[in-house]
C-alpha angles and dihedrals in degrees: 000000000000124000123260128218124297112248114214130181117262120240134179110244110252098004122128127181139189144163121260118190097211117213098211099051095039093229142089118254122192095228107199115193130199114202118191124251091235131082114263112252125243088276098042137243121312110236127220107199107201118193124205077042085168086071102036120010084106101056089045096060107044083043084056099041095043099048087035090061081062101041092151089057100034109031092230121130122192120273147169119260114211106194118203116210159125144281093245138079088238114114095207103032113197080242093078089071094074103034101049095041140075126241105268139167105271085243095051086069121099116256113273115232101232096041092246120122118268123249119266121318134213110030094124092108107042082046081059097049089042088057102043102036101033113016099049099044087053088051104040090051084062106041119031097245134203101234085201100058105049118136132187116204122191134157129215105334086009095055094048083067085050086065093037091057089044096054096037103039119009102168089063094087134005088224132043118183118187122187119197090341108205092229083153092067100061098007101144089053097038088054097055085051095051089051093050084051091060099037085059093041089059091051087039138038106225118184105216135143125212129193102196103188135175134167114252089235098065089068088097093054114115086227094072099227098165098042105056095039092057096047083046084063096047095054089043091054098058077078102073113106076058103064106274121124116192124189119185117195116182094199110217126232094013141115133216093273099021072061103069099074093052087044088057098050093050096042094056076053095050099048090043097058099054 
């Protein structure tokens, strides 16, 4: 009998990935990182930190990579992607609850659909700290990274910490970019953040951009998605003459999770053009 074909393991070209047990969070995150082919430059690589790497780490590589081969047609300049996930083949793991989320009374949480209790809550600090005193040392002990171009991309719950991140500690990236952010989960705590945001930007002039995006068919949702993201840009916006630079995209024809491939694609344009 003749032999069939050999199967091999796919791989994406130039991509590592380990485990790191992060003291601050109190979990283990399988953390997957894409270098560029090319030599950094003197300043070093910018770096692209992507958070539910277990759904899309994926997507946002080959959209790098592929945008980043034509940078005189497309504006993209090669980068690393520093995936954030979990231990786990699940693309949307329960941990990301509580890393992703605020500490908020039990009844301030949205209904859940099928009437059972929600994962773990109010992670969302001890993730940040996770990211900024323990994650970025480790990577930038490997690449020779750019400090001044760093970006953070998440999506629902991962765009709320996003927010999160931008109101708490701005310094911490150049470029926040927040998908469907879930504003409507923790939105009493998220504003008061926002406000203290704004309080600080007025003492302080803080160069930061900020890419807000949603599907526009998310607009019928009760959670009103569209809505408060957009009137989250308006507000952003009145910062401008400080430094903050605020872009809102309704994306047609897509839903809250058809939208993360076109977010993506707009987001590796957005970080490479501050």
């Amino acid at each position: 009998m003749a032999n069939g074909p050999v199967s091999r393991e796919v791989t994406i070209p130039l991509t590592t990935q380990w485990v790191m047990q992060s003291r601050a969070a109190n979990r283990d995150y399988r953390i997957v990182v894409a270098a560029p082919a090319e030599e950094p430059p003197s300043e070093g690589y910018p770096v692209m930190y992507l958070l539910d790497a277990n759904a899309v780490f994926g997507t946002m590589v080959e959209t790098l990579r592929a945008q980043a081969g034509r940078p005189e047609k497309t504006g993209v300049v090669p980068a690393v992607v520093v995936g954030i996930g979990y231990p786990t083949d699940d693309p949307f793991p329960p941990a990301r609850h509580c890393d992703f989320t605020l500490p908020v009374p039990v009844t301030e949480l949205p209904v859940k659909p099928d009437g059972t209790a929600w994962p773990e809550q109010g992670g969302a600090d001890a993730f940040l700290r996770f990211i900024e005193e323990e994650l970025k040392p480790e990577i930038e002990r490997r690449f020779k990274i750019d400090r001044g171009r760093q970006t953070i991309i998440g999506h629902s719950l991962g765009g709320l910490f996003v927010l999160h991140a931008l109101f708490t500690k701005p310094l911490a990236f150049r470029t926040y970019v927040a998908g469907s952010p879930s504003i409507h989960w923790n939105k009493r705590v998220i504003r008061e953040e926002e406000q203290q945001f704004v309080a600080r930007v007025k003492q302080e002039k803080i160069d930061v951009r900020i890419l807000l995006a949603v599907g526009e068919w998310e607009s019928s949702h009760p959670s009103r998605v569209n809505d408060n993201t957009m009137e989250l840009a308006e507000r952003l916006r009145t910062l401008a003459g400080r430094g903050v630079h605020v872009e809102f995209k309704e994306f047609e024809g897509e839903g809250h999770l058809s939208l993360l491939p076109a977010l993506i694609s707009r987001a590796v344009r957005f970080a490479s053009s501050g």
